[in-house]
C-alpha positions as CSV (number, residue, x, y, z in Angstrom):
1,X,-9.4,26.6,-42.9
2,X,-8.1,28.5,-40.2
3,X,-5.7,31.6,-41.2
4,X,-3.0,31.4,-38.7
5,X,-2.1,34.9,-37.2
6,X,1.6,36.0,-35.0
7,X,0.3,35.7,-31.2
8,X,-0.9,38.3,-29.7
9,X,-0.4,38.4,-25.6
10,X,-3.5,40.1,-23.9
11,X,-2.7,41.5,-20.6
12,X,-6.6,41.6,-18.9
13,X,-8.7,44.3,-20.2
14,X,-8.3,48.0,-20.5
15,X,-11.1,50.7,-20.6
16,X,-11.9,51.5,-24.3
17,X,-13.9,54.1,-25.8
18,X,-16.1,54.3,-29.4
19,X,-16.0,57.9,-30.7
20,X,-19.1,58.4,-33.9
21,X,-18.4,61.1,-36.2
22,X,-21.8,62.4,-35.0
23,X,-20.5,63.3,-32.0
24,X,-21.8,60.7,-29.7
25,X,-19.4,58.2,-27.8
26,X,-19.7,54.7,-25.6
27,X,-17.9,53.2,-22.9
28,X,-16.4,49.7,-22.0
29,X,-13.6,47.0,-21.2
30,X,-11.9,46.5,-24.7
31,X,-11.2,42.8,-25.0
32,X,-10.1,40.8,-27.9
33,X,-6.8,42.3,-29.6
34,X,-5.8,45.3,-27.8
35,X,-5.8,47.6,-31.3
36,X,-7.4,50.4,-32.4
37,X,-10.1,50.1,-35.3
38,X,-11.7,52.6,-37.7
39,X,-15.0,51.5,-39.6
40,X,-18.3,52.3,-40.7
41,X,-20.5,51.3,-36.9
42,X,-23.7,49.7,-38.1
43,X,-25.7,47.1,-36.0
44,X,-26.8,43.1,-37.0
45,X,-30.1,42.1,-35.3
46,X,-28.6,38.1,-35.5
47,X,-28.9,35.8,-32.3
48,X,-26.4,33.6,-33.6
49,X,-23.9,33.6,-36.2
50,X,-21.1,36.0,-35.4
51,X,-18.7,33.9,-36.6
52,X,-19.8,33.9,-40.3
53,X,-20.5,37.3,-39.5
54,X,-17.7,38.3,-38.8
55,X,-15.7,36.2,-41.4
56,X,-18.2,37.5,-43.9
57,X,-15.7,39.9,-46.5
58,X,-19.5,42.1,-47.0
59,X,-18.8,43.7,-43.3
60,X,-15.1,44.7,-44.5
61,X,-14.6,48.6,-42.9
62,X,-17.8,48.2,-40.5
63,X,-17.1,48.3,-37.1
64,X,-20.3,45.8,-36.4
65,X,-22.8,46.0,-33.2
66,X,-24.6,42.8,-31.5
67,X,-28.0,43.8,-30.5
68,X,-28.2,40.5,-28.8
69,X,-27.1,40.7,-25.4
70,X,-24.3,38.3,-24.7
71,X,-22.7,37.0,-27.7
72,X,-19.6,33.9,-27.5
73,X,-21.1,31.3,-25.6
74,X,-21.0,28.4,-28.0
75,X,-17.3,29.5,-29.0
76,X,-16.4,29.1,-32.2
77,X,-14.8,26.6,-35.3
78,X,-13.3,25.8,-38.1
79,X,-16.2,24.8,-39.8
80,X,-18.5,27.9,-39.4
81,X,-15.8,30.2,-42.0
82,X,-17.3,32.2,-44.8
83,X,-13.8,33.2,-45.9
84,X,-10.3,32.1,-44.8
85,X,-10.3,35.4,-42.1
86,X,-11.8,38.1,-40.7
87,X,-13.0,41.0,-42.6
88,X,-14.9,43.3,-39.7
89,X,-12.9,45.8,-38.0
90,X,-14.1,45.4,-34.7
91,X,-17.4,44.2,-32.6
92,X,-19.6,46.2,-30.2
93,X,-21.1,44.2,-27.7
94,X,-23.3,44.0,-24.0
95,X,-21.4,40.9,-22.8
96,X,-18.6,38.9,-24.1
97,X,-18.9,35.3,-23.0
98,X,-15.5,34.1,-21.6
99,X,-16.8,30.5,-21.6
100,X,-18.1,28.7,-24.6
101,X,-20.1,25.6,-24.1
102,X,-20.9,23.7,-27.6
103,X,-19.1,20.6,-28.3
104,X,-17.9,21.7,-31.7
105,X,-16.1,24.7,-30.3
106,X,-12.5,24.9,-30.4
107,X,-11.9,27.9,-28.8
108,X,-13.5,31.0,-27.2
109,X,-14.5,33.8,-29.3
110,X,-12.4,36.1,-27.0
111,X,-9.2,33.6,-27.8
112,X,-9.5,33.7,-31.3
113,X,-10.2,37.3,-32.2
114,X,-6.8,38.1,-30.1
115,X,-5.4,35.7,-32.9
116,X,-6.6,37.8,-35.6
117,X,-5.9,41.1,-34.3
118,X,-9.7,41.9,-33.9
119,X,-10.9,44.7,-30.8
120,X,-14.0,43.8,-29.0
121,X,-15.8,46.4,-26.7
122,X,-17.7,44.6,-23.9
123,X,-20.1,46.3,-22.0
124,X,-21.6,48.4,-24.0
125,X,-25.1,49.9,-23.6
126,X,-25.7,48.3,-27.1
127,X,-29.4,49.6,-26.9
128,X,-29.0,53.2,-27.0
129,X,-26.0,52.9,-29.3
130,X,-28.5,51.3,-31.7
131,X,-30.7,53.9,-31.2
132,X,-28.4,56.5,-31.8
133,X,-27.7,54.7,-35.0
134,X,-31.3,54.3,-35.8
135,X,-31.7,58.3,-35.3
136,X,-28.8,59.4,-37.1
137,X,-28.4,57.3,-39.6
138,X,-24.9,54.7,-40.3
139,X,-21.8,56.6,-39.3
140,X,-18.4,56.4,-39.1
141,X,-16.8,55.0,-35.8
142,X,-13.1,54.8,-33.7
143,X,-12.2,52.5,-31.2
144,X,-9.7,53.2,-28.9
145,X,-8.0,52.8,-25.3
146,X,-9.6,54.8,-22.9
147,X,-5.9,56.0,-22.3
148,X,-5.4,57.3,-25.7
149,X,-3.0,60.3,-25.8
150,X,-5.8,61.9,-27.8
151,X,-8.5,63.5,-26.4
152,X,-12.3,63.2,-26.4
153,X,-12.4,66.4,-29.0
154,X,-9.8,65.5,-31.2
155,X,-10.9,62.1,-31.3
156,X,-13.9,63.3,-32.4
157,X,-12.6,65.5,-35.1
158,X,-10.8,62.3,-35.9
159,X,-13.9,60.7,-36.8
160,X,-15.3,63.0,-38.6
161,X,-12.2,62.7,-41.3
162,X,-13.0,59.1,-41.6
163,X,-14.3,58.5,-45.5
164,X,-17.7,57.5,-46.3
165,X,-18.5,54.2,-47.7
166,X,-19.8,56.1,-50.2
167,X,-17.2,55.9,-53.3
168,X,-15.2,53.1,-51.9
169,X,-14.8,49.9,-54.2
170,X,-13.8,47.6,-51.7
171,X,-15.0,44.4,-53.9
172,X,-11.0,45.3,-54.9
173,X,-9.8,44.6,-51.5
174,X,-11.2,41.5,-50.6
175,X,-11.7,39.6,-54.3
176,X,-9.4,36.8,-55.3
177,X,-6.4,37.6,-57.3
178,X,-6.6,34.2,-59.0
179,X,-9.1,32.4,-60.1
180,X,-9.7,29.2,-58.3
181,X,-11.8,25.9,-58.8
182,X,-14.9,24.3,-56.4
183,X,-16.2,21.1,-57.9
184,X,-19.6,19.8,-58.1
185,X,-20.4,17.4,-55.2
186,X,-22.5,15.4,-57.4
187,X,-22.0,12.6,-59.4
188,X,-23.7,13.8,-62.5
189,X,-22.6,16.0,-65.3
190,X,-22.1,19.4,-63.4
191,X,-22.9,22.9,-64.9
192,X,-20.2,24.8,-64.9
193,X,-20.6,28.3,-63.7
194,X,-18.2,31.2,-63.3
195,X,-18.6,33.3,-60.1
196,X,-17.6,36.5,-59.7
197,X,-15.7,36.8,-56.6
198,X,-16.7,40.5,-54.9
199,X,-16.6,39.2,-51.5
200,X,-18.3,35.6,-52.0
201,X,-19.0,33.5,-48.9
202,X,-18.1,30.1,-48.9
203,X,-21.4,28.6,-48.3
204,X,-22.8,30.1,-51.6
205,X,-20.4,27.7,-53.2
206,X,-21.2,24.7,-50.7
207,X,-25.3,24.9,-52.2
208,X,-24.1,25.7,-55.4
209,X,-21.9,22.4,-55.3
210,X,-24.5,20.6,-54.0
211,X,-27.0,21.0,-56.9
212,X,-24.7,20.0,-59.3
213,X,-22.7,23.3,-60.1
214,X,-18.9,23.4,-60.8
215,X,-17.8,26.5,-60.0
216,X,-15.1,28.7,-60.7
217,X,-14.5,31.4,-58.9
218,X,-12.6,34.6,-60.6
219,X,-11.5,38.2,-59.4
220,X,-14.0,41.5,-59.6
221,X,-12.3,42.5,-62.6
222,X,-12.1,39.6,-65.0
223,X,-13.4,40.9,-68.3
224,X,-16.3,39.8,-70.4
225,X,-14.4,38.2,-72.9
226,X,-12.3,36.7,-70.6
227,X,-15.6,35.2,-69.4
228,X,-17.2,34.1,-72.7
229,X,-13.7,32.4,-73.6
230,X,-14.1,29.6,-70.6
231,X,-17.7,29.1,-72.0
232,X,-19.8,29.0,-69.1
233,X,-23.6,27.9,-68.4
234,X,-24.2,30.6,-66.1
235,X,-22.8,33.2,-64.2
236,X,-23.0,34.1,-60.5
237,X,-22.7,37.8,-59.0
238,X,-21.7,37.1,-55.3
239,X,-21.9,39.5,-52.6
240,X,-19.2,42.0,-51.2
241,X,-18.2,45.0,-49.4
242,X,-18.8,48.9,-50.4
243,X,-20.4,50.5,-53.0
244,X,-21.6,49.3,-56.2
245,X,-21.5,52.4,-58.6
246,X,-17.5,52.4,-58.0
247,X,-17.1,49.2,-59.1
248,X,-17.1,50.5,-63.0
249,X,-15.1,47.2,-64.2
250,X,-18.0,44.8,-63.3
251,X,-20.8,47.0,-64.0
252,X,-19.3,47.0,-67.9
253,X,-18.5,43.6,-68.2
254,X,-22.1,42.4,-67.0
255,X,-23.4,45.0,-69.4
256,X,-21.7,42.7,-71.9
257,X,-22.9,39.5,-70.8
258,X,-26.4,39.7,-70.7
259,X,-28.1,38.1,-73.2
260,X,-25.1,36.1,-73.8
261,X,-25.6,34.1,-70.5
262,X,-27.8,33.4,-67.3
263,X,-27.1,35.5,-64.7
264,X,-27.9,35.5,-60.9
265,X,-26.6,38.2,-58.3
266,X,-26.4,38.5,-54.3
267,X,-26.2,41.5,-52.4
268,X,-23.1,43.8,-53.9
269,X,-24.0,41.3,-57.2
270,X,-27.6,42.2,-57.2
271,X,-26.7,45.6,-57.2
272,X,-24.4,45.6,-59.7
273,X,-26.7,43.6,-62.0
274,X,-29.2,46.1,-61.6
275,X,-27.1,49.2,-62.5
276,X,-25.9,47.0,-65.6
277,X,-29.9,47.1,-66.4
278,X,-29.6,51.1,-66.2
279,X,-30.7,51.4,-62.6
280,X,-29.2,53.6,-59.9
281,X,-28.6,53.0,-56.2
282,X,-27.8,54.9,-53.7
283,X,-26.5,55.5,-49.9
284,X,-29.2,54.0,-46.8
285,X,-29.7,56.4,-44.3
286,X,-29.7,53.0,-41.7
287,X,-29.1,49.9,-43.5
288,X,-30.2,46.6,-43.4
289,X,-27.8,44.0,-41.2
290,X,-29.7,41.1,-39.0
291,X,-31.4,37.7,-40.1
292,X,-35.2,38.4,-39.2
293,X,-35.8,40.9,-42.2
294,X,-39.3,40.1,-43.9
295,X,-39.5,40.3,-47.5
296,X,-42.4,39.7,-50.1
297,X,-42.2,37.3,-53.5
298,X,-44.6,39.0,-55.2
299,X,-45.1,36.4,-57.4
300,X,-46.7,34.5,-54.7
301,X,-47.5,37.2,-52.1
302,X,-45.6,34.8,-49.9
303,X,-42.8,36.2,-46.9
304,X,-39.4,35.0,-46.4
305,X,-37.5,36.0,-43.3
306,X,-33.9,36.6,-44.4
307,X,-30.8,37.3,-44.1
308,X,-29.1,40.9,-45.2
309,X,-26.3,42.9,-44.9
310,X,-25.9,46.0,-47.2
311,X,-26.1,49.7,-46.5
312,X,-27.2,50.4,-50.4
313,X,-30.4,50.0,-52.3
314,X,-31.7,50.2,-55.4
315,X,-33.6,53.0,-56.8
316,X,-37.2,51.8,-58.0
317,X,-37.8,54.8,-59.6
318,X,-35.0,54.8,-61.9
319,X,-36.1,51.2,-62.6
320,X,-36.4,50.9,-67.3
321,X,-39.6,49.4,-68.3
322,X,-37.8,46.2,-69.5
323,X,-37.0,45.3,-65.3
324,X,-39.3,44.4,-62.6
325,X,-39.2,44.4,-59.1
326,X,-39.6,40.6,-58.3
327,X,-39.5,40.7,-54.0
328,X,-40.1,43.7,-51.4
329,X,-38.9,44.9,-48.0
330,X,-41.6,44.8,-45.8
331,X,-39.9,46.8,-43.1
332,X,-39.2,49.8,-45.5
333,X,-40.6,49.0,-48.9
334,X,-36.9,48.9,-50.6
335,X,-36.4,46.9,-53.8
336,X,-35.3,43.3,-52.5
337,X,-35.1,41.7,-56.4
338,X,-35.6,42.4,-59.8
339,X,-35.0,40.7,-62.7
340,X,-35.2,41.7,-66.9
341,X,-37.4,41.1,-68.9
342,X,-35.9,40.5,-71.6
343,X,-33.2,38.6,-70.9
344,X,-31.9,35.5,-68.4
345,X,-31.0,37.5,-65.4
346,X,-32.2,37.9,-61.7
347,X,-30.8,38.8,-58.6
348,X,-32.1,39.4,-54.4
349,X,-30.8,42.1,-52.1
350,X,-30.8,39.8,-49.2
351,X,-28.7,36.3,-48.8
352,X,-30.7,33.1,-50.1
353,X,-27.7,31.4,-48.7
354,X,-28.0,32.3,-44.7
355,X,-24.8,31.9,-43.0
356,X,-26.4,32.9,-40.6
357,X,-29.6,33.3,-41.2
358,X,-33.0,31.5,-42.3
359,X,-32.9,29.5,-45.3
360,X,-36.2,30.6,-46.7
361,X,-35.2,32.1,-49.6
362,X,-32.8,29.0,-50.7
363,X,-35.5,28.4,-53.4
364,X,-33.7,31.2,-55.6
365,X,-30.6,28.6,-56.1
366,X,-32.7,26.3,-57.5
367,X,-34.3,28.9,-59.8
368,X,-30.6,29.1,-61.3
369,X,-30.0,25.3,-61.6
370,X,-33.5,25.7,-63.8
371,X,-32.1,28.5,-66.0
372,X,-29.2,26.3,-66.5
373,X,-30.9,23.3,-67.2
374,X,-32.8,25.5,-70.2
């Protein structure tokens, strides 16, 4: 469903500018809502999918780049939501398509991120951004009017006070603050399965659905015990915003769970599954956003292209004997999955569910449904 926002009028377009904290800025026409937007600039190698991307709660505080050149033209929908809004604070892009030819679009992506308050920059040398980026590592970003009453120095100094993602739980920010209820789509007896809502995406919950899971979906600070008193057959880590070691609460209460319970993770989930194990994670220099990303099963030595979006990893050398690295980043040799070895618990780095992305890796779901089923 479509949030509905206050109109916003948009008068043409106005110079903007994109001030890093490194130093380095970027020109163009600021489209979209005419705001200013603070955020964590980091760039997605997608083609298509910016409207999952950008309704996706994980990029919450990222001001989010395009590498692909000219991003809009099939518009966007209702259908194509991952949450009920936005969560990105702005988008970086070479060209924003004012027309939108795809005959489920219902309006262009210029029209509706002026409905939700969203900046775009357009013209944007988008290549040497991303490799400015690439050299310098993920850093933190301001978007403003060319005309800001500010000048380029103290806009500068302005983005250098911007916080870190480091030490931010934002899995507190986006989460549900009630619990809520997605039914199986299947006629058979479903599973049911609590989800831990730390920024979920709704098309985790459409494949879960479809295999026969009843979900329930509850904030990032439900308790253990609360969990254990609804007596579920599994439970599901999703994926979110921010980083994992400040999210203490859920870290404890999966701590409490295992053994008790099957557990899969996602992303923020996977992380915080692993530091319930007693590993560590820590800060990418340049993380991982795009849906071409190769990883390794090393079960089977076979390669998925997937989907990620995370700027934290886990530390394989602080790894206990009783966990094993299940799947591998090919690009940088960073732990994609692990899972314990001594009890019923796995999780993936990357997204299984696309949205957008390849579905390559939608073979873990089913690996749940089986741990379920036994």
């Amino acid at each position: 469903m479509l949030e509905s926002y206050p109109p916003v009028k948009m008068g043409g377009t106005t110079d903007g500018l994109l001030v890093l904290s490194n130093g380095r800025f970027f020109r163009g026409k600021l489209r979209g809502a005419p705001v200013e937007a603070t955020g964590e600039v980091i760039f997605n190698t997608s083609m298509t999918g910016y409207q999952e991307i950008l309704t996706d709660p994980s990029y919450t505080g990222q001001i989010v780049t395009m590498t692909y050149p000219q991003i809009g033209n099939y518009g966007v929908n209702p259908d194509d939501m991952e949450s009920k809004t936005t969560h990105a604070s702005a988008l970086i892009v070479r060209e924003l398509s004012q027309l939108s030819s795809n005959w489920r679009a219902t309006q262009t992506l210029d029209e509706w991120l002026i409905e939700r308050r969203i900046p775009v920059l357009d013209g944007v040398d988008t290549r040497s951004l991303v490799k400015a980026i690439r050299s310098s590592g993920e850093c933190s970003g301001l978007l403003v009017p060319s005309d800001s009453r500010h000048t380029l120095e103290e806009l500068r100094e302005e983005a250098l006070d911007l916080p870190s993602m480091v030490g931010q739980n934002l899995a507190r920010q986006v989460s549900t603050r009630e619990s809520y209820f997605w039914p199986s789509a299947t006629d058979s007896k479903p599973f049911n399965v609590i989800a831990y809502d730390f920024g979920i995406k709704y098309n985790i919950l459409r494949i879960m659905n479809s295999l026969g899971m009843s979900v329930r979906v509850v904030p990032w600070n439900t308790t253990a015990e609360e969990i254990l008193e609804m007596n579920p057959q599994g439970v599901f880590l999703s994926n979110g915003p921010g980083d994992p070691a400040a999210v203490n609460e859920a870290v404890e209460a999966v701590q409490t769970l295992l053994g008790k319970v099957p557990i899969f993770g996602i992303c923020l989930g996977h992380q915080i599954l692993s530091l319930a194990l007693g590993c560590q994670t820590y800060k990418l220099a340049c993380g991982h956003h795009g849906g071409n990303h190769p990883v390794m099963d090393i079960s089977t030595n076979k390669i998925e292209i997937t989907s990620h979006n995370h700027g934290f990893s886990v530390d394989e050398k602080s790894l206990p004997k009783n966990v094993s690295v299940t799947h591998r980043n090919l690009n940088d040799q960073t732990v994609e999955g692990i899972e314990s070895l001594i009890h019923q618990a796995y999780s993936v780095q990357y997204h299984p569910e696309a949205a957008p992305g390849p579905r390559d890796a939608s073979y873990l779901f089913g690996r749940f449904l089986e741990m379920l089923k036994s």
